[in-house]
Each structure stands twice: as structure tokens, then as C-alpha cells.
C-alpha positions as CSV (number, residue, x, y, z in Angstrom):
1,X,-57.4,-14.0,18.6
2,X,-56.5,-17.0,16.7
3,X,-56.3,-14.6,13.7
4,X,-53.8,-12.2,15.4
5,X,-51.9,-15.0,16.3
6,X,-51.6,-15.8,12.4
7,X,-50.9,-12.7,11.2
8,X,-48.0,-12.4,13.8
9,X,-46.8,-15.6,12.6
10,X,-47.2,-14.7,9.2
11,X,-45.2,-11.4,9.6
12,X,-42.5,-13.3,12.1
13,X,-41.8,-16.1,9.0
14,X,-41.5,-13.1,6.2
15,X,-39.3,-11.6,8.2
16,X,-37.1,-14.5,8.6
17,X,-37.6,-15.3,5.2
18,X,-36.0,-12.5,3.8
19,X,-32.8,-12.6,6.5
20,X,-32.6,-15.7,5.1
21,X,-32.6,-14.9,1.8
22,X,-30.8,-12.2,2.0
23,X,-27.8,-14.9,3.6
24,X,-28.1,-16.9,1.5
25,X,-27.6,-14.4,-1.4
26,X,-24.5,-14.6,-4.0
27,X,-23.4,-11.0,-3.2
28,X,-23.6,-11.6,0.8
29,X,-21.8,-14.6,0.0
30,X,-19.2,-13.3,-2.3
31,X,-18.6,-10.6,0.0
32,X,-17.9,-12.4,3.3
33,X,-15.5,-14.9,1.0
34,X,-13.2,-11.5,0.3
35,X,-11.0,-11.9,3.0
36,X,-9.6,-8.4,2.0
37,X,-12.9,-6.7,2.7
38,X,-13.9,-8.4,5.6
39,X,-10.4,-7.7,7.5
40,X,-11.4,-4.1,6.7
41,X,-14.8,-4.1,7.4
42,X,-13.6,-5.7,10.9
43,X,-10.8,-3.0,11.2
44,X,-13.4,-0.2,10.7
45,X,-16.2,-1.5,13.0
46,X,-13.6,-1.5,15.8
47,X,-12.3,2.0,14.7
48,X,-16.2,3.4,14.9
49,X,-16.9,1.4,18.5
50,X,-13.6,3.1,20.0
51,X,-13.9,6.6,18.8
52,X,-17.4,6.3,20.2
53,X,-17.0,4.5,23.5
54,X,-13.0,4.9,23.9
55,X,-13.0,9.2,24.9
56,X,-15.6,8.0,27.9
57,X,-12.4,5.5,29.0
58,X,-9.1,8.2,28.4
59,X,-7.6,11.0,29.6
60,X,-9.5,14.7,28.3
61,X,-7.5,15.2,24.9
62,X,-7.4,18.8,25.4
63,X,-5.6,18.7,28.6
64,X,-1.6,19.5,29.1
65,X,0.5,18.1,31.6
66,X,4.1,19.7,31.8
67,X,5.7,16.9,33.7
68,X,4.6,14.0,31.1
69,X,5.5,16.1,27.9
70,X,7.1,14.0,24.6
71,X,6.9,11.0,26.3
72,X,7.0,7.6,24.1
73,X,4.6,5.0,23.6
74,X,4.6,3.0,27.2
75,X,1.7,1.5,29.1
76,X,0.6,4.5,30.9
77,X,0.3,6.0,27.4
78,X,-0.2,4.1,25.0
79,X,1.1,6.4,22.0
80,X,2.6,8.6,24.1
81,X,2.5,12.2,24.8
82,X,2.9,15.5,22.0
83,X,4.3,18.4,22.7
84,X,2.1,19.9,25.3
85,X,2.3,16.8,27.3
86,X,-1.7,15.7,25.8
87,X,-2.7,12.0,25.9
88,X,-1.9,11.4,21.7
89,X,-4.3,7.8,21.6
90,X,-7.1,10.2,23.5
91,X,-6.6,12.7,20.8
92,X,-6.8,9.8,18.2
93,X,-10.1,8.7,19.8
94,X,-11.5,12.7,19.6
95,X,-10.2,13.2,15.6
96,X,-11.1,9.8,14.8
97,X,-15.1,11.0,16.3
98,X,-14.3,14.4,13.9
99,X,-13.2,12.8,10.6
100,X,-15.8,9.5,11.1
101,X,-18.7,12.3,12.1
102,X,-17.6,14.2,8.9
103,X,-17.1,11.1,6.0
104,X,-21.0,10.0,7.4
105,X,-22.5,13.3,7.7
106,X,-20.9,14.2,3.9
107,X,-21.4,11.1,2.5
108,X,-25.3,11.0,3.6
109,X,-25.3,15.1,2.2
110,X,-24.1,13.8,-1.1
111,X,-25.8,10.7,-1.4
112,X,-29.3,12.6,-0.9
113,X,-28.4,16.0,-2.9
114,X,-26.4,13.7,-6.1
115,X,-29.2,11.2,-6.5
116,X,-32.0,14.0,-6.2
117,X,-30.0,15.6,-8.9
118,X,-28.7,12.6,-11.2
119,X,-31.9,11.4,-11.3
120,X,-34.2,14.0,-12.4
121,X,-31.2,15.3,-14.6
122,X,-30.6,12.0,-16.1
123,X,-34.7,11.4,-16.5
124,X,-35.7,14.6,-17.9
125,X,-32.6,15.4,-20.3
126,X,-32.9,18.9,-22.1
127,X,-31.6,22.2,-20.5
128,X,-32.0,21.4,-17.0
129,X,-29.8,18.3,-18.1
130,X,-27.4,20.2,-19.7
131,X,-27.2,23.0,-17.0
132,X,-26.3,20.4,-14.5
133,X,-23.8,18.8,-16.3
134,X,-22.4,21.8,-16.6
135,X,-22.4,22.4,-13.6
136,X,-21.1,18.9,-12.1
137,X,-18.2,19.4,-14.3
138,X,-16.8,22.5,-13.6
139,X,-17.0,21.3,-9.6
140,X,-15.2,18.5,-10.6
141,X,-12.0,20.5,-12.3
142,X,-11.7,22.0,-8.8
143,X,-9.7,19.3,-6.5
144,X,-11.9,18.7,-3.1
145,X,-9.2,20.3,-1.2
146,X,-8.9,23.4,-3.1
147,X,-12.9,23.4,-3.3
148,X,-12.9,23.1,0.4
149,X,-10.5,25.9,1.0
150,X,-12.5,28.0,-1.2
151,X,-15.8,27.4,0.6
152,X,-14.2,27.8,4.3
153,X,-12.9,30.9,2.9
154,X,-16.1,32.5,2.6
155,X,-18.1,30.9,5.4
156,X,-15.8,30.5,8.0
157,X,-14.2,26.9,9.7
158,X,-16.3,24.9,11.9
159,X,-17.4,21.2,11.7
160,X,-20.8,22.3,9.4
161,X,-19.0,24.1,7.1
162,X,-16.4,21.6,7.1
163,X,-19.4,18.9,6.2
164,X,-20.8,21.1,3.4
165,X,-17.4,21.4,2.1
166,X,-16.5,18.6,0.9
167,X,-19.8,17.2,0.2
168,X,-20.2,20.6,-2.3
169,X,-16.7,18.7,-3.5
170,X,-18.7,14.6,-3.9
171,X,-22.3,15.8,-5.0
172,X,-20.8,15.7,-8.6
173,X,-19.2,12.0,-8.1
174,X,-22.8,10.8,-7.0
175,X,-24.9,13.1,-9.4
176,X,-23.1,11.4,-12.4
177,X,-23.6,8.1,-11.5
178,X,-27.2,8.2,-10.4
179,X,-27.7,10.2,-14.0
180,X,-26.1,7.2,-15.8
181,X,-28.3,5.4,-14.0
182,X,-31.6,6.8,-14.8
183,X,-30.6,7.1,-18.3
184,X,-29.8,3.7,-18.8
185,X,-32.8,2.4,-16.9
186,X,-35.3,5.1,-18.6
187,X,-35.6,3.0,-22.2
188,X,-36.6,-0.1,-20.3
189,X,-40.2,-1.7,-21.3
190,X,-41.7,-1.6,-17.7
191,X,-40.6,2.2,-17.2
192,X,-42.4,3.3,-20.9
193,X,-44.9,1.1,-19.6
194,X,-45.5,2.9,-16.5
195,X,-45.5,6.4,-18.5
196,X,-48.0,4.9,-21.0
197,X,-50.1,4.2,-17.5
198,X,-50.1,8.2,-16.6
199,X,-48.2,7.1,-13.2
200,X,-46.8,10.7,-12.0
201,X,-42.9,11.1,-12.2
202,X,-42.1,11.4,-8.8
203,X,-43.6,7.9,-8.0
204,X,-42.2,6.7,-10.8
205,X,-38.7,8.1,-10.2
206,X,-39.0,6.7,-6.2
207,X,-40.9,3.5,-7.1
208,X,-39.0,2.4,-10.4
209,X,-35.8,4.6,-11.5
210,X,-34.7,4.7,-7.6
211,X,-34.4,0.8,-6.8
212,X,-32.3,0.2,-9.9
213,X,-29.6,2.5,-9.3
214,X,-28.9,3.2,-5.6
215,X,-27.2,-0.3,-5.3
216,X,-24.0,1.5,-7.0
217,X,-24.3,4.8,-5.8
218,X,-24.2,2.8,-2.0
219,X,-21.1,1.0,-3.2
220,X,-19.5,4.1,-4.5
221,X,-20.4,5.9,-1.4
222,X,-19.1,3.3,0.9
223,X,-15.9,3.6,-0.9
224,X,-15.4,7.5,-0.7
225,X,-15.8,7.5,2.7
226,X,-12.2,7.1,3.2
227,X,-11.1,10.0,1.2
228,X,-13.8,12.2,2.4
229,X,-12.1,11.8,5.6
230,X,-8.5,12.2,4.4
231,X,-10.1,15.5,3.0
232,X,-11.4,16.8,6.3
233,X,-7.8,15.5,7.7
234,X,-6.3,17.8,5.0
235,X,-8.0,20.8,5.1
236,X,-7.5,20.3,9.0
237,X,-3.9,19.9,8.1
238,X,-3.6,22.9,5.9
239,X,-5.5,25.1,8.8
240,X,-8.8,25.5,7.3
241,X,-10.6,22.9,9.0
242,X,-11.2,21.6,12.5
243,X,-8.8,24.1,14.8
244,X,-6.8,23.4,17.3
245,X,-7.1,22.7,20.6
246,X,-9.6,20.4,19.1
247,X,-8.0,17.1,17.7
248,X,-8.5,16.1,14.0
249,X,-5.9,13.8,12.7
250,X,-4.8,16.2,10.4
251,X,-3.6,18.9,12.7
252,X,-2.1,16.5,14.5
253,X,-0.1,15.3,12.0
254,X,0.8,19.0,11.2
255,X,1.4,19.9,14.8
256,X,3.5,16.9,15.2
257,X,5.9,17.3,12.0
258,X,8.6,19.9,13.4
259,X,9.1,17.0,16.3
260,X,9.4,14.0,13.7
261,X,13.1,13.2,14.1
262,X,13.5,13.2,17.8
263,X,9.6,12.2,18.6
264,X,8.1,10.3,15.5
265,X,5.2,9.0,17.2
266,X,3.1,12.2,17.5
267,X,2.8,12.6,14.2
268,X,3.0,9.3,12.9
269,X,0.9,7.1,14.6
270,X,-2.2,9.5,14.3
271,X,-1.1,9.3,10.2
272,X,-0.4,5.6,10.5
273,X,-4.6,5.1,11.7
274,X,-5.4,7.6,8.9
275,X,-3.6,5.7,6.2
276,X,-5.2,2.2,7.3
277,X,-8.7,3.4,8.1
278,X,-8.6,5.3,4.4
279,X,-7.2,1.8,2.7
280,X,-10.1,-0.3,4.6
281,X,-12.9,1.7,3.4
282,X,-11.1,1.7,-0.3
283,X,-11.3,-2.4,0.3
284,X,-14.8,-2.3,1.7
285,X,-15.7,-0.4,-1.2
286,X,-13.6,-2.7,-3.6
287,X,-15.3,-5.8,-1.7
288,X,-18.6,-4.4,-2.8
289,X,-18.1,-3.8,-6.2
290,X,-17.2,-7.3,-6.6
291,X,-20.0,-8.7,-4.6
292,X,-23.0,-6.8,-6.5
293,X,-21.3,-7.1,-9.6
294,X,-21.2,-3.2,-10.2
295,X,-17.9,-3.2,-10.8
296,X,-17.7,-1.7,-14.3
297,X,-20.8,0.3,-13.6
298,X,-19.3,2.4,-11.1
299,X,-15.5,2.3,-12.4
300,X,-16.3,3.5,-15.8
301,X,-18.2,6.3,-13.6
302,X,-14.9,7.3,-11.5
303,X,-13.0,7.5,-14.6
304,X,-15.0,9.7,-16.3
């Protein structure tokens, strides 16, 4: 009993040893002293709670009412009514659960398909090396919202294809970085003396390469999230992505912009929430960089 009682004690003080490293650790630090990135990491954590909590508390964003149509912002509605008299801050709430639902599910897609790829590519080198490049370059000539069209073209719209989409359209982003990684990290003494030891690759590559370069592909990640969801806003926009009557930011913004001059808010407050949650991931992201000091790491990557 008494040596239970030990090893639960033992395991309880780890445990609070490394939350309190990890407090008191220069990045955590750095980053809660950006007051940037901590306004916009408080901006998006309330964005995420509504759009999960706030549809259970508003009117159904699919349903018209005749008598309450193009009405302003007022405290019954709080950003009024569009066209077909809908609730416009319950439709906010619905796209915002479409374009957060999309960023996440495309950014974990990307972060799990580009590392599996940069990695072996980057550790390996020869043909399949050079095929992928290849490969990663000619997706990134395409613009993601011309990629994405092209894809929904041949499969069809709906929310999956919509993911695949644009993560097809950010695989490259990640692949790159996680290649520069490995390569850099491959010449190191403890890697060739790992190899020397006969340790397979895949441990190798999970236990060794991994831990040394997922730090900046997290922070790069974190980043895009914004502009993978002002790419699901756009293709929604442009008609090839989520369809009405279901809200996505993006056709709301289209559906709204024949009324703009004599009813602004329907398509301007759903663009206004689009604009400000895309600049507080790009802070977040920025906020990161600066905290784990990857800032030229994963800047010289987006500019190549």
C-alpha cells in the first residue's frame, strides 16, 4: 500500500513538475507578454465557445419570417434580419461552426499528410525526393481557390470535399517545411549515431527527426488557420462550397451584396467577423513565431 501511495505521489509531483516547467518557460512567457496575441487568442476562444454553444441559444438560421425581413441591428436581433427575414447573428453562429469545422479538420488533414511526406522526402532524398518536390510545386503554382474549384468540380460540393480541398491546396505548405526540417536535422551527430546503432527508420523518424521539427510546422499551422477558412468562405462565396440554405460566411456575404446600399449589415457584419477572426489567427500565429523563436525558420519557408 504504502508503495502505491508513492508511486501516485511520484507520478502526481512529475506531473506538476512539468506544468510548472512548462509556465515557467521563456516561450510561455514570451507569448502571454504579446499583448497582440493574447487579445486574439482571447477573440478566438470566444468565437469557438459561441459557434459551439451560441446555435443551442438562437433562432433556427434556416428559417424565414416575412414579417421581420431587412430588419436592422436592434435587441430582438442583434445583426438584424437578410433578405428572407433569417436571424443574420444565428446564421453567423452556423457559418462560423462551418468555416471553424473546416480550418481544424484541413489543418489536422495537412499537418498529418505534409509531415508524413516532408519527412520521409526530406530524410531519404533521391527520386522519391525529387518526385515530391515536383510535385509540391506544381500544387503550389495553383492558387488554393482555383485548386479548390478544380477539385469540387470533379467530386462534387459538400463539407468533405470542401475539407480535402483545400487541404490538397496546404499539404505542400506543410510538406516543405517538415522536409527542411528533416534535412537540416538528418547531419546531426545523435541522428548518424542512431543509424550507426541499426535503429529502424520509422523509430527513428518518430523518436528523433519528429520532435525537432513539429514545433514549426504547429506554429505554421496555427497561423493558416485563418486563411484556410477565408478559403472555405471563398469558394462558398464563388458557389462551389457550402450551399445555401446552409450558412457559411461566404455566401452570406455573396447573398447579402445586391442589398449593400440600403441594408449593409447582411453582408457586412458576417464579413466584418471574417476579417477579424482571419487577422487573430495571423497574430496568434505571429505570437508564436516569436515565442519559440521559429521565426526565420518558418518565414524563410512561406517565402519560398
Amino acid at each position: 500500500m504504502k508503495s502505491a501511495l508513492a508511486m501516485g505521489t511520484v507520478g502526481t509531483e512529475k506531473r506538476g513538475s512539468g506544468l510548472r516547467r512548462f509556465w515557467a518557460s521563456d516561450p510561455r512567457r514570451r507569448f502571454t507578454r504579446n499583448t497582440l496575441g493574447m487579445i486574439s487568442l482571447c477573440w478566438l476562444l470566444l468565437v469557438i465557445v459561441a459557434v459551439i454553444i451560441g446555435p443551442w441559444f438562437v433562432r433556427d438560421p434556416n428559417v424565414s419570417d416575412v414579417l421581420n425581413r431587412i430588419k436592422a441591428p436592434s435587441a430582438e436581433f442583434l445583426a438584424g434580419t437578410d433578405q428572407l427575414g433569417r436571424d443574420i447573428f444565428a446564421r453567423i453562429l452556423a457559418g462560423g461552426r462551418v468555416s471553424m469545422m473546416v480550418a481544424l479538420s484541413a489543418t489536422v488533414l495537412s499537418v498529418i499528410f505534409g509531415v508524413f511526406l516532408g519527412v520521409v522526402s526530406g530524410y531519404r532524398g533521391g527520386l522519391f525526393d525529387d518526385i515530391t518536390t515536383r510535385i509540391f510545386d506544381v500544387l503550389l503554382s495553383f492558387p488554393t481557390l482555383l485548386l479548390g474549384i478544380m477539385v469540387i468540380a470533379a467530386f462534387g460540393s459538400s463539407l468533405m470535399t470542401v475539407v480535402i480541398a483545400i487541404s490538397i491546396a496546404t499539404v505542400p505548405m506543410v510538406a516543405r517545411l517538415a522536409r527542411a526540417g528533416a534535412i537540416s536535422v538528418k547531419p546531426r551527430e545523435y541522428i548518424q549515431g542512431v543509424i550507426a546503432l541499426g535503429i529502424p527508420t520509422h523509430r527513428i523518424l518518430l523518436r528523433h527527426v519528429l520532435p525537432n521539427i513539429i514545433v514549426p510546422v504547429l506554429v505554421l499551422s496555427t497561423g493558416n488557420m485563418g486563411r484556410l477558412a477565408l478559403a472555405e468562405s471563398g469558394l462558398s462565396y464563388v458557389g462551389a462550397g457550402i450551399q445555401p440554405p446552409e450558412a457559411s460566411w461566404g455566401n452570406m456575404i455573396a447573398e447579402g451584396q445586391a442589398y449593400l446600399q440600403y441594408a449593409w449589415w447582411i453582408p457586412v457584419i458576417p464579413g466584418t467577423v471574417l476579417t477579424l477572426v482571419t487577422l487573430a489567427f495571423s497574430f496568434v500565429g505571429d505570437a508564436l513565431r516569436d515565442a519559440f523563436d521559429v521565426r526565420e525558420f518558418v518565414g524563410d519557408n512561406d517565402a519560398g
